[in-house]
N, C-alpha and C positions, 0 to 999 in steps of 0.2 A: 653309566656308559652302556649298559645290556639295553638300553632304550632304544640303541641308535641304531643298530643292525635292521630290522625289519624296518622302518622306510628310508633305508637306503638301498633295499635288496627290491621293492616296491618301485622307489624311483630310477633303480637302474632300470628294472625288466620295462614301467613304461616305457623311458628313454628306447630303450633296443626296441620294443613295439612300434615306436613313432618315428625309428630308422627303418622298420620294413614298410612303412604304409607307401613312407618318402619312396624309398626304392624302388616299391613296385606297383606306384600311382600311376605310369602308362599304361599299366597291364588289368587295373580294373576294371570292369565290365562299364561299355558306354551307358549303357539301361540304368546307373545306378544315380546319374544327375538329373535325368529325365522321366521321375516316375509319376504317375498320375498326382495328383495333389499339389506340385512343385508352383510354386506362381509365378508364371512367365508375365512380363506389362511391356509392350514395349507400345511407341508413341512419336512418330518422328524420329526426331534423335537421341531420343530419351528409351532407355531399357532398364527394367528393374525384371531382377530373379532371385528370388527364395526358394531353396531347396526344403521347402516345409514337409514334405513324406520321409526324401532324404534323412531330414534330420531324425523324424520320429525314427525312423529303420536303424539309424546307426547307435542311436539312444535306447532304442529295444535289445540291440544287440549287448551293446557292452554293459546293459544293467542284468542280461542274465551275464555274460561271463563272470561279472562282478559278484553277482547271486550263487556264482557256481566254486568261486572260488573261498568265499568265505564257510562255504558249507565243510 
């Protein structure tokens, strides 16, 4: 039963982490869908978009908090 405490106390603070993104996704900066690397296609009526910088950025980000919190 002493097993169960730490990733519950884990998936709470995500859960509460992925209620402030929710909340305050109008308020992040435009610049962060549109940064150099991102692959825009469009074609007629056809558009494709990969946020492939996006992605690495946000991937940089939470592998150091990740990195910072294990320490």
């Amino acid at each position: 039963m002493n097993n169960l405490g730490k990733p519950l106390i884990i998936m709470g603070l995500f859960l509460v982490a992925v209620g402030l993104v929710i909340s305050f996704a109008p308020k992040l900066p435009t610049w962060l869908g549109r940064l150099p690397g991102d692959i825009s296609f469009r074609r007629g009526n056809f558009s494709f978009y990969f946020p492939l910088a996006t992605c690495l950025l946000i991937s940089a980000i939470l592998s150091f908090i990740i990195w910072l919190l294990r320490k």
